[in-house]
C-alpha positions, 0 to 999 in steps of 0.5 A, spaced: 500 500 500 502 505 498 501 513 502 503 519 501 506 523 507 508 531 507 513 534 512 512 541 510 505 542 513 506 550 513 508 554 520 504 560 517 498 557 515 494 562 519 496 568 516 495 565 509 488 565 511 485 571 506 478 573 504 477 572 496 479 579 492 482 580 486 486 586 486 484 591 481 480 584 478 486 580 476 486 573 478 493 571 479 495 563 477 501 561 481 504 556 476 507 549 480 513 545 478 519 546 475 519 550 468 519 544 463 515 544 457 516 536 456 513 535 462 508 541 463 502 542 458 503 551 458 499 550 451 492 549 455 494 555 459 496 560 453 490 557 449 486 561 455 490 567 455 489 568 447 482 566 447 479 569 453 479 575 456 481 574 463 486 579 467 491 574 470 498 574 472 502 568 472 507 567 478 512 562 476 513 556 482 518 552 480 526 551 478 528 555 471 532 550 467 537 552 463 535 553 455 527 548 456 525 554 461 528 559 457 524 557 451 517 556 455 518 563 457 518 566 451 513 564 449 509 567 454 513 573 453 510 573 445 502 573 448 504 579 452 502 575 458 503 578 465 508 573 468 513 573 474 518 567 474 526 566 478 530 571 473 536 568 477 534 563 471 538 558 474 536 554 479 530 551 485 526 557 487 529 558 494 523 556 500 523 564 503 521 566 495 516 559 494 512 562 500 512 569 499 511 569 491 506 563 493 501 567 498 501 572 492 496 567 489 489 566 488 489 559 486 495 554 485 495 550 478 499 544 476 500 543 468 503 535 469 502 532 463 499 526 465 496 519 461 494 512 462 501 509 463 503 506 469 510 511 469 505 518 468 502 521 474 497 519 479 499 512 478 506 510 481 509 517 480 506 522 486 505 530 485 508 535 490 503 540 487 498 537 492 503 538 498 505 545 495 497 547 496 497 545 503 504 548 505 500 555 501 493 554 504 492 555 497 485 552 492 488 547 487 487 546 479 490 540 476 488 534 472 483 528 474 489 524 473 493 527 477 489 524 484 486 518 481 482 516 487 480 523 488 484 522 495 485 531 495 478 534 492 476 538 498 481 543 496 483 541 489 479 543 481 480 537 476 480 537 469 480 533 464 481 538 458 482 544 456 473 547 456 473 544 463 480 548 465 477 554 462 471 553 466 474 553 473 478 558 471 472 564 469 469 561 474 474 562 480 475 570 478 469 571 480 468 566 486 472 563 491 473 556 489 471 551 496 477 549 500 478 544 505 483 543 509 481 541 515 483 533 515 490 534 513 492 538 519 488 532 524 492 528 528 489 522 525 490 523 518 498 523 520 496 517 525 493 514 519 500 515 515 504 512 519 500 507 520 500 505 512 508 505 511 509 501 517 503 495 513 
């Protein structure tokens, strides 16, 4: 059996407590993972940006790589996007950076590019998009896929294609998705944990 244990559960989770406001009506994406367009779909993304006329600005999460990172940003540079990403342009995002640029978000989304295989995500490969939006207190976007048993659904949108990811975007600038987070912070569930590595 397998089960998944986070151990950066977030010491500033009380402070990340918000009520929902978009300042100046832009909704502001916080894009999860390292900058790599083979294994990210950024497409769905400029595909929404260019077909919709929804104010966002997009705050880069992850590690820039050099060269496949450098390309990924260009593209979002030609669409005249609002983005914000490590301009070190080498390197992992530092955690004090992670957790400042993070709390500027609205919503987290993860753009894993995921299908049916035993080696894609969701099956044998986790994600630590679900452990970044409990570190950040942060409502998730993320393909179905991505959680197969729905273990994550009290704080987490999924999609299947593009017209769902449109859907839960438009609707999120304009109403707080639900977030629950309750249950990951109870001492049960990391009793549970514990108990399913030891089985």
């Amino acid at each position: 059996r397998v089960s998944t244990l986070y151990t950066r559960t977030s010491k500033h989770r009380e402070k990340n407590l918000k009520e929902w406001e978009t300042k100046d009506d832009i909704l502001t994406l916080g894009i999860l993972g390292g900058i790599d367009g083979n294994r990210k779909d950024y497409n769905i993304l400029i595909k929404l940006i260019k077909e919709n006329s929804l104010k966002l600005k997009l705050i880069f999460l992850g590690r820039f790589y050099k060269g496949i990172s450098t390309d990924v940003i260009e593209k979002f540079i030609k669409i005249d996007a609002n983005i914000v990403y490590n301009k070190k342009k080498e390197g992992v995002i530092s955690e004090n950076d992670f957790l400042e640029l993070g709390n500027q978000c609205d919503l987290l989304v993860s753009l894993n590019l995921v299908n049916h295989s035993d080696l894609s995500y969701g099956k044998y490969k986790g994600s630590g998009s679900f452990g970044d939006a409990i570190l950040l207190n942060k409502h998730l976007v993320v393909p179905s896929l991505t959680d197969r048993t729905k273990e994550f659904q009290s704080f987490s949108s999924y999609y299947d294609n593009y017209d769902d990811f449109v859907q839960i975007i438009k609707k999120a600038s304009t109403e707080k998705p639900n977030s629950d987070f309750s249950e990951f912070f109870s001492k049960r569930v990391f009793l549970n944990i514990e108990k399913d590595l030891l089985l």
